[in-house]
N, C-alpha and C positions, 0 to 999 in steps of 0.2 A: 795860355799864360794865366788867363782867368782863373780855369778851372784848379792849376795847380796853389795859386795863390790862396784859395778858399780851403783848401788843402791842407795846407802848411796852418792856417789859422785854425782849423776846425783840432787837427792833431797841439797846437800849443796850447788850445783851452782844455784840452783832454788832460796835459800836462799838468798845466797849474791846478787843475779840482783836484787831483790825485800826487801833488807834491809832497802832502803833508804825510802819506802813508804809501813806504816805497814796496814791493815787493821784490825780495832778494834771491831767492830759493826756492823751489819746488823738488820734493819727490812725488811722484806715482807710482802704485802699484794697481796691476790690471784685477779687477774683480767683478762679480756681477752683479748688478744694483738689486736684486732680492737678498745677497749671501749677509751673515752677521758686518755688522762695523767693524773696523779696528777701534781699540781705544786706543792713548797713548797717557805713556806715563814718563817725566821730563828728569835727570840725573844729572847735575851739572851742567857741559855742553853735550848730552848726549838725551835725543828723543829714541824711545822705547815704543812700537806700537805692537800690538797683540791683537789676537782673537781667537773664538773658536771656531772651526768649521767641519760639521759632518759631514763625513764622506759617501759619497752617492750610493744609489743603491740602497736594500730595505734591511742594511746592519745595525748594531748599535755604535758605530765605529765614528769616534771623532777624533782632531786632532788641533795641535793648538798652534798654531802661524804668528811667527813673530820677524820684526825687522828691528835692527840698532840704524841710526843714523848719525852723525857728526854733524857738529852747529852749522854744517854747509848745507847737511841735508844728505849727503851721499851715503849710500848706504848699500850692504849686502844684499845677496840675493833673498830672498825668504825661507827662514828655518820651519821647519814644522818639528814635533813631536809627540807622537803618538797617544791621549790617551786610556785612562782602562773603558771599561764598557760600562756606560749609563752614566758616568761622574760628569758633574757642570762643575765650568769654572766659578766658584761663589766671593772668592779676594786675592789681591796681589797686591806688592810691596817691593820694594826696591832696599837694599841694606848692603856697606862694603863692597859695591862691584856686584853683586849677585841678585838676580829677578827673581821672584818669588809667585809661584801661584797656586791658589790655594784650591782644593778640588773636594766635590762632595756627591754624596752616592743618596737618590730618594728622599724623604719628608726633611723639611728645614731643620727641625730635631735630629735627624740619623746622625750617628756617629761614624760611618762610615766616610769617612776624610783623610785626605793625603796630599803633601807639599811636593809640586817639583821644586827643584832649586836650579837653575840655571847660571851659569859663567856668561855675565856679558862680552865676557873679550872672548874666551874659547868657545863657547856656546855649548859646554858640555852641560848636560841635564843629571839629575840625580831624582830619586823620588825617596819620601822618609813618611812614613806609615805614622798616623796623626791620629789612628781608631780609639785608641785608649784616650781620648778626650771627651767629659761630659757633651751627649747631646742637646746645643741650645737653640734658639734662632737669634742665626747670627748676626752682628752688626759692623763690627768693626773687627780688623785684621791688622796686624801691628809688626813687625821683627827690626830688634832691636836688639846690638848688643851679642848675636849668639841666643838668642832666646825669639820664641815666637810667640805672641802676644792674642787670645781669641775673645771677643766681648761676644755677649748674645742676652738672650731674655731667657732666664727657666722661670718658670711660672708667673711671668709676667715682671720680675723683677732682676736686674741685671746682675751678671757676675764674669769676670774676668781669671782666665786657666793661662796660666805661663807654661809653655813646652821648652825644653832648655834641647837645642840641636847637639852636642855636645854630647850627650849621654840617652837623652830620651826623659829625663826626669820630668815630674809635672806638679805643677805648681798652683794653687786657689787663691787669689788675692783677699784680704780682707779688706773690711770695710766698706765693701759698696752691698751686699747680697742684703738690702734693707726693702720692705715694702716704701709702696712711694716713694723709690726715689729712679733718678735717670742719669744714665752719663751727658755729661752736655758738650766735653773735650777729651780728646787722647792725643800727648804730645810726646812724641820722641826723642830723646837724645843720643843718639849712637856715640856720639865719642865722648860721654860723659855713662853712657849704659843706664840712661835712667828712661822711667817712663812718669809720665806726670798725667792722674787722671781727675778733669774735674767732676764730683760730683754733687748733684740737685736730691735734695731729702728735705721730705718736710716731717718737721717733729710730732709730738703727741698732741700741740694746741695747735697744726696744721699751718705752724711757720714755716717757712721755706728756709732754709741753710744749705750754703755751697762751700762744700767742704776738700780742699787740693789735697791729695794724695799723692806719695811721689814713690817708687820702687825703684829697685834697681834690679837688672835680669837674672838675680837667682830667685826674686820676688820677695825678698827684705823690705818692709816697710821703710823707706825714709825720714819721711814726713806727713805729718798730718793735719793740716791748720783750717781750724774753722775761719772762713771769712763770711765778716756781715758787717752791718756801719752801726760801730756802737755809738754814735753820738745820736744819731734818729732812730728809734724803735721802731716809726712808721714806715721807713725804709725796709722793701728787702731787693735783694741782688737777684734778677732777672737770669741776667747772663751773664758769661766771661769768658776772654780768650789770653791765652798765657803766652808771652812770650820767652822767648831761649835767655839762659842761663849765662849772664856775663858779670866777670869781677864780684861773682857769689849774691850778686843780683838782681831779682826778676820781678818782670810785672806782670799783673792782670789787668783787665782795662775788659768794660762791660755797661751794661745798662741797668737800672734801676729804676724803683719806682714803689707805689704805696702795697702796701702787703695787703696782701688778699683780694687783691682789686685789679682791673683788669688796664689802670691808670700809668703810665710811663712818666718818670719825673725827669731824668738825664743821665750823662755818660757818669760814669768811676774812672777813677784808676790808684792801683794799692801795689807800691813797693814793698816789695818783699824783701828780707835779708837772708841772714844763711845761717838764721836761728829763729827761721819762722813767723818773725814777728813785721809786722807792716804798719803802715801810716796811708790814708785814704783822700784822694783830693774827692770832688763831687762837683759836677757842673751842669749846671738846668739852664731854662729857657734864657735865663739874665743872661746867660755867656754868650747865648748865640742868637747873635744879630743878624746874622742873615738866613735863618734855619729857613725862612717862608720865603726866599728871593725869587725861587722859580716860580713865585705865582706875578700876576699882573700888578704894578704897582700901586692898583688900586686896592686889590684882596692882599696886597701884602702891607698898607699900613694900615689897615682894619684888623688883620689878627697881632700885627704889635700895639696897638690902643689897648685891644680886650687883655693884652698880655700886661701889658704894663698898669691895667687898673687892678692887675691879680695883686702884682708886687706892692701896689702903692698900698693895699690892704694885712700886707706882712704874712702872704698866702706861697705858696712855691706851685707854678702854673702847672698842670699837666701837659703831657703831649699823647695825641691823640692822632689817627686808632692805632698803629703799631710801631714801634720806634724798634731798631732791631741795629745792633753792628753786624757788621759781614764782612770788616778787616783790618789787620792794623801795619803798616809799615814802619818800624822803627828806622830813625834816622841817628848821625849822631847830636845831633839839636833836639830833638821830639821825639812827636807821635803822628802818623798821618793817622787819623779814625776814618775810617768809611762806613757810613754805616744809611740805612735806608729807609723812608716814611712809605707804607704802604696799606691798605686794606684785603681782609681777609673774606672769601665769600664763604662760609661753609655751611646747609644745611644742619648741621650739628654744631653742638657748642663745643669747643677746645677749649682745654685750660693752657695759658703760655707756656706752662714749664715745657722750657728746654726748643718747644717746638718753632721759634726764632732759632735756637742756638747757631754758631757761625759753624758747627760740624759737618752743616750740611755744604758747605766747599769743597775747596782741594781735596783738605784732607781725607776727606773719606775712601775708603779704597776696600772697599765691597762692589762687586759686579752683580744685575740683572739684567734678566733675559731684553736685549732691547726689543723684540717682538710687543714687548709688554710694557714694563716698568721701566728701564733703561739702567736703574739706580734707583735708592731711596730719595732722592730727590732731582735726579736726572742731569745734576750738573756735569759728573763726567761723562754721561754717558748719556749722549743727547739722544737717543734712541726713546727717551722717556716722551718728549713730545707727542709722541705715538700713543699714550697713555689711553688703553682701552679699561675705561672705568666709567659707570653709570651715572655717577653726579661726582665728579671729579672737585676738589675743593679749588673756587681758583683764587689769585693773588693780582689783585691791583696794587702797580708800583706806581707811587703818586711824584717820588724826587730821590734822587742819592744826596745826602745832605756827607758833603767832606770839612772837616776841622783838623786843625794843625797847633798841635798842644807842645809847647816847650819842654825840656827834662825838669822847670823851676817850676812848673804847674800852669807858668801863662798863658794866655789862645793869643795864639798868633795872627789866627786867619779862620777865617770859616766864609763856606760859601753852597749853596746846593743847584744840584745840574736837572731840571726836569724832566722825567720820564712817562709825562704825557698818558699818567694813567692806563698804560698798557698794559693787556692782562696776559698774564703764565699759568698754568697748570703747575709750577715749577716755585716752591718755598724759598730755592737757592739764590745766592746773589745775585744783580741784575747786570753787570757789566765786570771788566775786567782793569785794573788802574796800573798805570807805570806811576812812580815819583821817585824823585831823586832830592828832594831837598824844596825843588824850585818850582819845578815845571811839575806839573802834573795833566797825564793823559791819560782819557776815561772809556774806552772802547766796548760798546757792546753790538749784536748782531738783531736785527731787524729783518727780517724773512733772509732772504740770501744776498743782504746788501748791509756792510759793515758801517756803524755808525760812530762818528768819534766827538770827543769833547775834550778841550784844552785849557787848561790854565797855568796862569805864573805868577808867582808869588800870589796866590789867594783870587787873583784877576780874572775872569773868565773873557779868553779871547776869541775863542767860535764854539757853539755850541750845537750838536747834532747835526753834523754836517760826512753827508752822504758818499760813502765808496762803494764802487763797485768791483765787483770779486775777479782780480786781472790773472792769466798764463803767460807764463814764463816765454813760451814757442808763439815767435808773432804770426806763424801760418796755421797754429788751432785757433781753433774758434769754440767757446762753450755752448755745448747744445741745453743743456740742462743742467740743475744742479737739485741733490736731493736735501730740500731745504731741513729737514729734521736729523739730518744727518753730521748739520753744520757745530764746529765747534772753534770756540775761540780762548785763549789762554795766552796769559802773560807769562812769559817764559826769563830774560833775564834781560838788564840793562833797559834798552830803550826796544824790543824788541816782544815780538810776540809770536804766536804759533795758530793757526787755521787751516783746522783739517775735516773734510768729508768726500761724500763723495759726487762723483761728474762724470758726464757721458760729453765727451768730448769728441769734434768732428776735425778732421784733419785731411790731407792728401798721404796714399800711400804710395808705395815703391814705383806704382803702374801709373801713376799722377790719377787717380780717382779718387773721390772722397767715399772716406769709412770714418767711424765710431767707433770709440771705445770706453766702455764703464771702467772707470776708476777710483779707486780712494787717494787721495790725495793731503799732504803735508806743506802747507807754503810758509814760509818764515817773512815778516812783516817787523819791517821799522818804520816809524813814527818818529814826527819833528814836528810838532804845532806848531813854531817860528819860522817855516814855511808860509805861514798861512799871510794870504796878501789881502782879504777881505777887510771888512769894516768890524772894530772890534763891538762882540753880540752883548757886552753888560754895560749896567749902569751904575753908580758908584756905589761901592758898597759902604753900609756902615760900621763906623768903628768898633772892635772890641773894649769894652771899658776895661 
């Protein structure tokens, strides 16, 4: 009776630590823990995972394995399709129903490239011949609209080639093919057919100007609007991230700071109309009272002292070393900004352009070799953790600093969650956020154990508080998990998606235990008002 009684209490505390983060779903599929990853790419309620896998033996012969799944998780058997010899997959894209992968033959320049196009509901495949396309090194891969969209670098400075599926016509965008300058966003709108490109160019006295480009998929110019803050000259625009196109209009929202200077002053944000022309709020250290919360309350009213003796001099404080956004959720009240203080280690000097930019998230949808690179910045393609490089640049994350900006320009809330100085190989954002208005949950991954962070209304109610990675089947048991394998992503509502791969131990048919290496997809929902603990902050101060 003892025994069972210790039992029942050891399994109800198992309950309550893992109430807050339920696990819904699982698929698997069987693989070998040496073979490529799958990635996965999200369409609504529908996960998409892919990969490529050479076929044994000393051919050139690969093929490319994909699964659909439904928001349950269930899913068909695995499609493969064959294909030519020596081509890597180098981008993919999701547009109207149809998966898209982009394929390429020899040196990052060849122009030997080719689209399959896939039916996600029939899974019929098509291939469309992409060779008469300038050879560039690629970056970004776009379809939109009926038209396929290629960025890359020729001679070091960017230019973007429209292919119209349609006819085969091809298209050079104007406007970007400038020395010194970089893309820093490519946004799509499929059911308006527009593509919106931000670009970073610095002029002849080596200003900086980000200048929104907008096409539509026959590659018509739209729009062209220089943005900068004309009211401060010493101001320029760091960064910006655009969001979608409602009631004819749009915003950008970005970082800024002293021109020429490696100084960060605070966030923007500039509506836009549907004649180009916009109006700029601007928000620094004054706004945000609790930018330094995650430190100890003693180092945090020593840097609002030093802050507040900037102001009392009629000075606008810097923020220091790197201030960067990495997201924006529009609500119908505001803005959530997410954005993150971190330090850079790099034997070489970088200049900032662009190299924050938030392009290095989602949206990117270029593939490498995860042996190697994983991605240009490894976020979808966690295989980058693998990063075999000599003096790799790394990134201490020091805090995710979140603010909550009304559509009247007011701050609502601000608050930052601490990230304990942990170091990445990895530029890209450091955790993944749900919000709905209220609640807000902050989920990032810590070797092979998920960490999460909760708040409501602006409040932080537990912070970094530890799960572990549960199975669906209460008779497996995980033997392993391959930690750089692991991926995590916000997927829709209050829910999220974690997927890599595990060798997992089970009983079979014969009741003997065996293994099996798997990739695996589990669906995760989250509720921080589960959480029965003591609440982790202390009170915050007001926004004036």
């Amino acid at each position: 009776m003892k025994k069972t009684f210790i039992t029942w209490i050891l399994i109800s505390l198992a309950f309550i630590s893992h109430a807050q983060i339920t696990f819904l779903n699982r698929h698997e599929v069987e693989v070998k823990f040496m073979e490529n990853d799958f990635m996965l790419m999200v369409e609504g309620d529908q996960v998409i995972g892919f990969r490529t896998l050479p076929e044994r033996g000393f051919n050139l012969k690969t093929k490319l394995q994909f699964f659909v799944a439904n928001e349950s998780l269930k899913a068909e058997p695995i499609h493969e399709v064959l294909l030519k010899d020596s081509y890597d997959l180098v981008g993919y894209d999701i547009d109207g129903g149809i998966f898209y992968v982009l394929l390429q033959k020899g040196t990052p320049f060849s122009t030997d490239k080719y689209l399959i196009a896939i039916d996600i509901e029939s899974k019929e495949a098509e291939e469309i011949d992409l060779s008469k396309l300038l050879g560039m090194e690629l970056q970004e891969f776009v379809v939109f609209g009926g038209s396929v969209a290629l960025m890359g670098l020729i001679e070091n400075r960017p230019a973007v080639q429209l292919f119209r599926l349609e006819d085969g016509s091809i298209f050079t965008l104007e406007g970007i093919y400038f020395r010194d300058s970089k893309i820093l966003q490519v946004r799509k709108d499929s059911e308006l057919g527009l593509l919106d490109i931000l670009v970073s160019k610095r002029n002849r006295f080596k200003e900086k100007q980000l200048t929104l480009l907008s096409f539509d998929n026959q590659g018509n110019k739209m729009r062209d609007i220089l943005m900068q803050d004309s009211e401060d000259r010493e101001n320029e625009l760091v960064e910006g991230v655009l969001t979608g196109i409602q009631d004819y209009q749009q915003h950008m929202l970005g970082t800024f700071g002293l021109r020429r200077r490696e100084a960060y002053r605070g966030l923007y944000i500039s509506e836009i109309n549907q004649f180009g022309e916009y109006e700029m709020k601007k928000y620094t250290m004054e706004d945000f009272p609790n930018y330094y919360a995650y430190l100890t309350e003693k180092q945090e009213l020593k840097k609002i002292r030093a802050i507040e003796k900037i102001i009392e001099k009629g000075k606008i404080p810097t923020i220091r070393p790197v201030f960067t956004l990495r997201e924006i959720i529009p609500t119908p009240e505001g803005f959530l900004i997410y954005t993150e203080n971190l330090t850079i280690n790099n034997p070489r000097y970088a200049a900032r352009d662009g190299m924050y930019s938030p392009q290095v998230n989602a949206n990117q949808r270029m593939f490498y070799d995860p042996n190697f690179m994983g991605g240009p910045w490894g976020v979808r393609n966690p295989g980058f953790r693998t990063m075999n490089a000599m003096t790799p640049t790394e990134y201490r994350y020091h805090a995710a600093y979140m603010i909550y900006i009304h559509r009247d320009g007011r701050v609502l809330w601000d608050n930052a969650i601490n990230l304990f100085n942990h170091t990445r190989v990895i530029p890209g954002k450091y955790g993944e956020v749900h919000f709905d208005g209220n609640k807000l949950h902050f989920l990032h991954l810590n070797g092979v154990k998920i960490i999460a962070t909760y708040l409501k209304n602006g409040e932080m109610i537990f912070l970094n508080e530890e799960f572990e990675i549960q199975l669906m089947d209460e008779n497996a048991r995980i033997r392993e998990t391959k930690e750089e394998s692991l991926e995590l992503r916000y997927w829709y509502d209050d829910f999220f998606l974690l997927s890599g791969k595990q060798k997992v131990r089970f009983m079979d048919e014969n009741m003997k235990e065996a293994t099996r290496d798997v990739f695996f997809v589990t669906k995760l929902k989250v509720d921080g008002e589960l959480f029965k603990g003591e609440q982790q902050s202390r009170m915050l101060r007001n926004v004036k």
